[in-house]
N, C-alpha and C positions, 0 to 999 in steps of 0.2 A: 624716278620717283624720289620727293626729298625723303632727307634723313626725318625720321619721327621725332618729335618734340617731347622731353619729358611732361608728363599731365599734371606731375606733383611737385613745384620750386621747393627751393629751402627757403625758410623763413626769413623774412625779408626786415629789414630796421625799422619800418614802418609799423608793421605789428609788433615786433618788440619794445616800439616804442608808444604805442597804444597800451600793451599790457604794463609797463609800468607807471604807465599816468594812468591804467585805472585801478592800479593795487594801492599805488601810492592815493587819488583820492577815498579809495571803501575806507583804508586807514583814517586816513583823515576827517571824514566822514562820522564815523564808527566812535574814533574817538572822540571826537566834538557832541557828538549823540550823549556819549554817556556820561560827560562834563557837564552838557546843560540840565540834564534831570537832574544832577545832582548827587549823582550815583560815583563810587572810586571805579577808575581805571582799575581793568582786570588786571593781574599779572601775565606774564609772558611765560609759562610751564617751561623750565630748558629742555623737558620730552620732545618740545615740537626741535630743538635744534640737532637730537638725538634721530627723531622720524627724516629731517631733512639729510641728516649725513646717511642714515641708512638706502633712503631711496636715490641719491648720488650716487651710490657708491654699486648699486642696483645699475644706474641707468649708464655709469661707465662700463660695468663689468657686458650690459647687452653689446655697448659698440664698441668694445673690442673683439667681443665673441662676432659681430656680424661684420666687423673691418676683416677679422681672419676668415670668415667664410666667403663675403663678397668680393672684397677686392683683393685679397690672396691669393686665395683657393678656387678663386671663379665658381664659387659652386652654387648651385639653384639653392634658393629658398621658397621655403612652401609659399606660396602666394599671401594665404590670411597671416602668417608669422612676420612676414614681410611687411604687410601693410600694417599690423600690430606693431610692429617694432618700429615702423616710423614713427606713428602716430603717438607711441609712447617717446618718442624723441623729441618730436615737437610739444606736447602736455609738459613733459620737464624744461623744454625750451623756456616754452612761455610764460609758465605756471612759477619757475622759477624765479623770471625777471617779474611778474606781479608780487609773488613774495616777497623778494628782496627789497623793490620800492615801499611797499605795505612794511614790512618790518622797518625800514631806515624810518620814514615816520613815526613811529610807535620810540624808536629810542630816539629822536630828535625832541621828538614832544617831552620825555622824563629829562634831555640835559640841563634847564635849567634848575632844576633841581636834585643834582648829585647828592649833595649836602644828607638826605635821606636815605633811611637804607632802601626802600622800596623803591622809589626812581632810579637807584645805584643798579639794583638787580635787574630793574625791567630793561637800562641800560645794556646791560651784558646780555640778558638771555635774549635780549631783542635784537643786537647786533649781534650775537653768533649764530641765531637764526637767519638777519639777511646774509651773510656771511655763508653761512653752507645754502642760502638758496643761490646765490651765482655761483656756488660751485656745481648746485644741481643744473641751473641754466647753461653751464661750459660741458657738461654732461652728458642733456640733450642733445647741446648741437653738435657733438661728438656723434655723440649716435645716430642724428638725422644727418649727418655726412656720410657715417658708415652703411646706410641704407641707399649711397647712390649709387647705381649700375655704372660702372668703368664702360668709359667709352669703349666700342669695337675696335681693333686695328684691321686697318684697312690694307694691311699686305697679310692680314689671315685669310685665307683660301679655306678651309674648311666646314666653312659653312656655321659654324659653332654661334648660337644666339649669345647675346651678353650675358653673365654669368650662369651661364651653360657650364657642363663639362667639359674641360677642354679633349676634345675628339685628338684623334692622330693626325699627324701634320705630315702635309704631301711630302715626300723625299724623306722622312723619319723612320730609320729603323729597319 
C-alpha cells in the first residue's frame, strides 16, 4: 500500500504571491478612491503596527510551542487545535504578505511628499506596519512548518502512528 499523501501543502509562492498583488492593489485602489472624491488620505494609526507586532509575536510564540510538541516531543495534538493552529499559520502567512504589500503602497504613495509633516507620519507608521506585517508572514510560516507531522522512520518497529507517543522500543529496558 503507498505511503499517504499529506491532504494539507504548505503554502505555495503562487498564493503568496496572489495575496500581495491583491493587498497591494485594495491599497492602491482604496487610495485612488479617496484622491478622486476629493476627500484627505486617512492617517495610518501606529496602533495598527502595535496590533501587527502583538499578533506576530502571538503567532511565533504558537509555533514554537507546537515545533516543541510536534516535532520534539512527538506528541499527539488534539485534532481541532491542530487544524486551528494551522490555519491560524497560514491566515498570518497570507494576511501578512497582503498587509505588508497594502501598507508598502500606502507609504510609497506619501514619499513624494516628505516635505509635510503628515506624508512624513503616514511614511513611518505605514512602513513599521508593512514591516511588522513580514515579520507576522515569517511567523505564520514558522508555524504552518511547525504543524507538519515528521515523517515515520522506517526502522521503528513499534508500530507508533506520527506524532503519537513514543511507545517502548523492541530490545529497550
Amino acid at each position: 500500500m503507498p505511503e499517504p499523501r499529506p491532504s494539507v501543502q504548505p503554502t505555495g509562492r503562487t498564493a503568496l504571491t496572489v495575496a500581495g498583488v491583491v493587498g497591494a492593489g485594495l491599497a492602491w485602489i482604496a487610495l485612488s478612491g479617496v484622491e478622486n472624491v476629493g476627500l484627505p488620505t486617512p492617517p495610518v494609526p501606529l496602533l495598527t503596527a502595535v496590533v501587527l507586532a502583538v499578533l506576530a509575536v502571538a503567532a511565533w510564540l504558537a509555533a514554537r510551542w507546537m515545533h516543541r510538541t510536534v516535532q520534539l516531543r512527538h506528541q499527539v495534538v488534539e485534532p481541532a487545535r491542530a487544524i486551528a493552529m494551522l490555519l491560524a499559520g497560514k491566515a498570518a502567512l497570507l494576511g501578512g504578505t497582503a498587509l505588508a504589500a497594502g501598507y508598502a503602497v500606502v507609504a510609497l504613495r506619501a514619499l513624494p511628499n516628505l516635505d509635510a509633516a503628515l506624508p512624513r507620519e503616514r511614511v513611518l507608521a505605514a512602513g513599521a506596519s508593512a514591516l511588522l506585517s513580514v515579520v507576522l508572514a515569517f511567523a505564520g510560516r514558522a508555524l504552518e512548518r511547525a504543524c507538519q507531522v515528521p515523517p515515520s522512520d522506517p526502522d521503528d518497529e513499534s508500530g507508533d502512528a506520527p506524532g503519537g507517543e513514543p511507545g517502548p522500543r523492541p530490545g529497550a529496558g
